[in-house]
N, C-alpha and C positions, 0 to 999 in steps of 0.2 A: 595848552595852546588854545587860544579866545577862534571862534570860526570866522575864519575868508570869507567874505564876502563881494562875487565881482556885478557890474552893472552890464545886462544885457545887452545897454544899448553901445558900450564901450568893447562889445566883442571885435569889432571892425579893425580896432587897434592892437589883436594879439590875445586879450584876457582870457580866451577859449580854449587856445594852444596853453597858457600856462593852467587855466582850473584841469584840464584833460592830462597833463604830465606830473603837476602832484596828486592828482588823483590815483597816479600809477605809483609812482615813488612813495606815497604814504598814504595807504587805505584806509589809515583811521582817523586822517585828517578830516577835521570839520569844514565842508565850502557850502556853499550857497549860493546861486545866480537869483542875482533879485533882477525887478523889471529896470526899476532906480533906485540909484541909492544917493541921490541927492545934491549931488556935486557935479553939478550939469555944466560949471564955469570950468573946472580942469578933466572930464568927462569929453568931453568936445574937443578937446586939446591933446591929451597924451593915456596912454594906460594907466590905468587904476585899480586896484584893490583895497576893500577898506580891511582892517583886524577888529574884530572886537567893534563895539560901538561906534568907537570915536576916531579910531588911528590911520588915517587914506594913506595911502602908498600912491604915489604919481612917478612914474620913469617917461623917459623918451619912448622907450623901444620895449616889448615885450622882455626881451634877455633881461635889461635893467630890472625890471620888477620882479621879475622870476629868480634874480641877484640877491633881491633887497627881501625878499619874504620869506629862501630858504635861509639865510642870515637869520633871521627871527625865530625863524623853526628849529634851526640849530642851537640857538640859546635859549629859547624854552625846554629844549631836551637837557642843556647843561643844566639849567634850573633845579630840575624836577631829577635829575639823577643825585645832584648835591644836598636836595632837599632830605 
Protein backbone atom coordinates (compact mmCIF):
# COMPACT_ATOMS: atom_id res chain seq x y z
CA UNK A 1 0.00 0.00 0.00
CA UNK A 2 1.45 3.60 -1.70
CA UNK A 3 1.29 6.27 1.66
CA UNK A 4 -2.05 8.63 2.57
CA UNK A 5 -1.45 11.42 2.33
CA UNK A 6 -4.18 14.21 3.94
CA UNK A 7 -3.90 18.17 3.57
CA UNK A 8 -3.83 20.10 6.86
CA UNK A 9 -5.69 22.66 5.62
CA UNK A 10 -8.71 20.13 4.81
CA UNK A 11 -8.77 18.87 8.41
CA UNK A 12 -11.92 21.28 9.07
CA UNK A 13 -13.71 18.60 6.87
CA UNK A 14 -13.18 15.45 8.98
CA UNK A 15 -9.39 14.24 7.48
CA UNK A 16 -8.15 14.10 11.23
CA UNK A 17 -10.87 11.87 12.54
CA UNK A 18 -10.06 9.56 9.55
CA UNK A 19 -5.64 9.90 9.61
CA UNK A 20 -6.32 9.20 13.77
CA UNK A 21 -8.78 5.95 13.36
CA UNK A 22 -6.39 4.18 10.62
CA UNK A 23 -3.79 5.12 12.43
CA UNK A 24 -5.49 2.91 15.16
CA UNK A 25 -6.87 0.23 12.92
CA UNK A 26 -3.43 -0.29 10.97
CA UNK A 27 -0.26 0.83 12.64
CA UNK A 28 1.78 -0.03 9.85
CA UNK A 29 0.00 2.09 7.58
CA UNK A 30 1.98 4.69 5.82
CA UNK A 31 0.14 8.60 6.29
CA UNK A 32 1.30 11.82 6.18
CA UNK A 33 -0.15 15.28 6.90
CA UNK A 34 1.36 17.62 4.38
CA UNK A 35 0.68 21.63 4.80
CA UNK A 36 -0.83 21.16 0.91
CA UNK A 37 -1.12 19.09 -1.24
CA UNK A 38 -2.28 20.81 -4.09
CA UNK A 39 -5.84 20.45 -4.91
CA UNK A 40 -6.97 23.76 -3.27
CA UNK A 41 -10.14 23.61 -6.03
CA UNK A 42 -11.72 20.17 -4.33
CA UNK A 43 -9.76 20.98 -0.91
CA UNK A 44 -12.17 23.92 -0.28
CA UNK A 45 -15.03 21.93 -1.14
CA UNK A 46 -15.23 18.34 0.27
CA UNK A 47 -12.55 15.71 2.14
CA UNK A 48 -9.79 14.56 0.61
CA UNK A 49 -6.98 12.22 0.74
CA UNK A 50 -4.44 11.68 -1.96
CA UNK A 51 -2.75 7.60 -2.38
CA UNK A 52 0.39 7.41 -3.65
CA UNK A 53 1.33 10.37 -5.99
CA UNK A 54 -1.34 10.83 -8.13
CA UNK A 55 -4.72 9.15 -6.86
CA UNK A 56 -7.04 12.13 -4.68
CA UNK A 57 -9.91 10.61 -2.87
CA UNK A 58 -12.82 13.41 -2.65
CA UNK A 59 -16.20 12.30 -0.55
CA UNK A 60 -18.90 14.51 0.75
CA UNK A 61 -18.51 13.43 4.31
CA UNK A 62 -15.58 12.06 6.26
CA UNK A 63 -17.59 8.31 6.56
CA UNK A 64 -17.51 8.53 2.57
CA UNK A 65 -13.68 8.73 2.38
CA UNK A 66 -12.86 6.65 5.35
CA UNK A 67 -15.43 4.06 2.81
CA UNK A 68 -13.44 4.68 -0.10
CA UNK A 69 -9.66 4.26 1.36
CA UNK A 70 -10.41 1.20 3.67
CA UNK A 71 -11.84 -0.31 0.08
CA UNK A 72 -8.29 0.29 -1.17
CA UNK A 73 -6.68 -1.13 1.95
CA UNK A 74 -8.59 -4.05 1.67
CA UNK A 75 -7.40 -4.82 -1.90
CA UNK A 76 -4.14 -4.09 -1.53
CA UNK A 77 -4.01 -6.82 1.33
CA UNK A 78 -5.82 -9.23 -1.30
CA UNK A 79 -3.11 -8.25 -3.60
CA UNK A 80 -0.12 -8.96 -1.66
CA UNK A 81 -1.64 -12.07 0.00
CA UNK A 82 -2.35 -13.72 -3.82
CA UNK A 83 1.00 -12.39 -4.72
Amino acid sequence: MKTIKYCCRNEKFGSKQIYKSLKHEYPDLKQKKKECLGNCRHCKKECIAMIGKKKLLCAESPDHLYAQIKEIITASKAKSVMA
